[in-house]
C-alpha positions, 0 to 999 in steps of 0.5 A, a space after each residue: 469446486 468444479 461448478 458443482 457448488 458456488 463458492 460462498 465469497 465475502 466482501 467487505 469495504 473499509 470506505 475511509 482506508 487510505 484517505 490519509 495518504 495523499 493529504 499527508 496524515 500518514 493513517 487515517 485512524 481517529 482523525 477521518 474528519 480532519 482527512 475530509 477538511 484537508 480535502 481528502 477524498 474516498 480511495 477505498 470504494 475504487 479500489 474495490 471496483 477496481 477488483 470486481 470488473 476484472 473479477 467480471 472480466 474473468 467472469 469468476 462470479 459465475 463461479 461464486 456467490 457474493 455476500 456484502 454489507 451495504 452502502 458504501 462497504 459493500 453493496 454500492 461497489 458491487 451494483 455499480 458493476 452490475 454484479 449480484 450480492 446477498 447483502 448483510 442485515 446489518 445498520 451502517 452510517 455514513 462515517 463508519 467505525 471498527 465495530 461495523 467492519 468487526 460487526 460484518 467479519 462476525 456475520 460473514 463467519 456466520 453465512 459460512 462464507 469460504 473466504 472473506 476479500 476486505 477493502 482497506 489496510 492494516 488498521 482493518 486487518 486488524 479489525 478482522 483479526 479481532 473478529 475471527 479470533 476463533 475462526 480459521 476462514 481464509 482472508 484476503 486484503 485488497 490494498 487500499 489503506 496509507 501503510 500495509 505492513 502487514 502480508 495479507 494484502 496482494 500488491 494491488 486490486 487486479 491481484 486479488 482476482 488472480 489469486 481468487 481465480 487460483 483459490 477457486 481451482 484449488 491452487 492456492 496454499 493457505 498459510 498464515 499472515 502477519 498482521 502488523 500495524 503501526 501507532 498512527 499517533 506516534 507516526 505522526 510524531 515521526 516516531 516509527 513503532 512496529 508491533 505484530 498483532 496476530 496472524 490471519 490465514 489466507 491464500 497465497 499465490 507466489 508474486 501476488 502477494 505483497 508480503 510483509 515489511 521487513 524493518 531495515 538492520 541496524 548493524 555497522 554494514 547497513 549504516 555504511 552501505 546507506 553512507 555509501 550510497 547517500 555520498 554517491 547520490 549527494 556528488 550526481 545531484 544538481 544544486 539547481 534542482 528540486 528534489 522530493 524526498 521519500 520516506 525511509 531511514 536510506 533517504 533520510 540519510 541524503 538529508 543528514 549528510 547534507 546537514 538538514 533535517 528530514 521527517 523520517 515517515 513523511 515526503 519532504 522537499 528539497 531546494 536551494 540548500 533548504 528542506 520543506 518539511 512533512 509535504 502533502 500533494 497540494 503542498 508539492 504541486 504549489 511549491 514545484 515550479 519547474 518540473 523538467 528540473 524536479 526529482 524524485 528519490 525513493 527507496 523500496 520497502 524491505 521485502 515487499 519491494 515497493 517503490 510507490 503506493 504505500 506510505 508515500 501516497 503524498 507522490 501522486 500519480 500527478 505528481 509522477 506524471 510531472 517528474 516522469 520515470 527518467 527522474 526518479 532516483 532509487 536507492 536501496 542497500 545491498 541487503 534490503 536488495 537481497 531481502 526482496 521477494 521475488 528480486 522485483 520491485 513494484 507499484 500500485 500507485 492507483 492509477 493504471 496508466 502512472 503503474 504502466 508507464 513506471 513498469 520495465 527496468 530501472 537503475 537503483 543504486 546499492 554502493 558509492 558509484 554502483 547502480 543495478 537495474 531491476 526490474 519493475 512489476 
């Protein structure tokens, strides 16, 4: 690449991914208008900005040339930090649909572009797949939707600079990614149903990217081992305290030992011996009242090792501002430990300064009576 010829980049934004999360609608497939009238707001146009001033600030443009789609999937982003963009010939609408991202993944392929950076989650990925089915152009995902199962994404926006700077030094492998998706109906319904779509290739760059979920054991040791830990959690907590439960089958069994019942997909509360069901942000920050006296319990994600910023969106960057990082519990199987890559955990809250202040080293709890300290990236 050596300056000799600028690297033909494309830039796409799914400007509805992620609007589900804080509102509690675990997606936001087919249902982008109830998302809007429960109050959600726009994520993936930040997270795109997010991603160009820190490829600004490494001044990586000077090295490429930027082909986006206009309006809000693109273009917006780009001139808002001052940035130069060819932009597609191509119709868009406020709401935006799966065609329009299909519709730019076609004519980005058609420009030539060496890679593609897509602003969005796994429903997007997918999308893209469908459009590059005979294409081999390398992808990249910037995370900005509610799951992101699949391994394409980097763990968070900054991420993607990193790996487009190694990309345009020729220092990244390209290999193939997983793209995963869930039934969003069906998660709704607390019914988790996993499915891989295809694989995508794209540069990988060790510890930048997120990797894919890795769906927990079902054998007798696991079911023990989250037992185990459940009961040792279960004697520490405080029969004053309110606790907010995250998603997840080891969490999940807390609830089951204490004889309520828990959404296995979505947050819930838990308080004076009663369990407040499939919560959003607006629905924590009204029943909390005393935050000195709040909890938090959370498991990682298998393999990829994040505590906050998918599939919890529902814990605000607010919300752990209130609770703080000295009260949040995590809980993780000795094997879900063994199967983290890197053997960090991570976040990507959204918010820098939520991010900063969780990063260091944590205890998690693996066995009845055992705590381990990892690190936080």
């Amino acid at each position: 690449m050596n300056g000799e010829k600028k690297v033909r980049i494309g830039f796409l934004v799914n400007p509805i991914a992620g609007m589900g999360g804080r509102v509690g609608l675990k997606g936001t497939d087919d249902i982008f208008k109830e998302a809007l009238k429960m109050g959600a707001k726009h994520v993936a146009p930040k997270r795109g900005i997010e991603f160009l001033k820190k490829l600004k600030d490494m001044q990586l443009h000077q090295k490429a040339h930027l082909i986006t789609c206009p309006a809000i999937m693109g273009e917006e982003e780009i001139r808002s930090v001052s940035l130069d963009a060819d932009v597609l010939p191509m119709e868009t609408k406020a709401e935006t649909t799966a065609e329009d991202t299909k519709q730019a993944a076609k004519l980005m392929i058609k420009r030539k572009v060496d890679l593609i950076l897509f602003v969005g989650g796994d429903g997007t990925a997918r999308d893209i797949l469908a459009a590059l089915s005979s294409s081999s152009t390398p992808v990249l995902g910037i995370p900005s939707g509610v799951k992101m199962y699949s391994g394409i994404f980097t763990v968070n926006p900054e991420d993607a600079a990193y790996i487009v700077d190694a990309f345009l030094r020729n220092e990244t492998q390209i290999t193939d990614f997983e793209i995963m998706d869930v039934d969003e109906t069906a998660i709704r319904r607390d019914d988790f149903n996993i499915r891989l779509y295809g694989f995508l290739k794209g540069p990988f760059l060790p510890m930048y990217i997120q990797g894919s979920k890795q769906v927990s054991p079902e054998t007798l040791d696991e079911q023990e081992n989250q037992i185990a830990v459940a009961r040792f959690i279960i004697e520490e907590m405080k029969s004053t305290a309110t606790y907010i439960l995250g998603p997840g089958t080891t969490v999940k069994c807390i609830a089951d030992l204490l004889g309520v019942k828990k959404t296995l997909l979505g947050v819930d509360i838990y308080r004076d011996g009663r369990m407040i069901r499939d919560v959003n942000e607006e629905t924590t920050l009204t029943e909390v009242d005393d935050w000195k006296n709040t909890w938090i319990i959370v498991s990682p994600i298998g393999k990829q090792g994040i505590l906050f910023g998918r599939g919890n969106q529902q814990i605000s960057p607010k919300i752990l501002r209130f609770v703080g990082k000295e009260r949040i519990i995590v809980l993780a199987t000795k094997s879900k430990i063994g199967g983290i890559e890197g053997g960090v955990l991570r976040v990507d809250t959204g918010d820098a300064g939520v991010d900063k202040m969780l990063k260091g080293y944590i205890r998690v709890a693996t066995d009845y009576r055992e705590w381990r300290l990892l690190q936080i990236r």
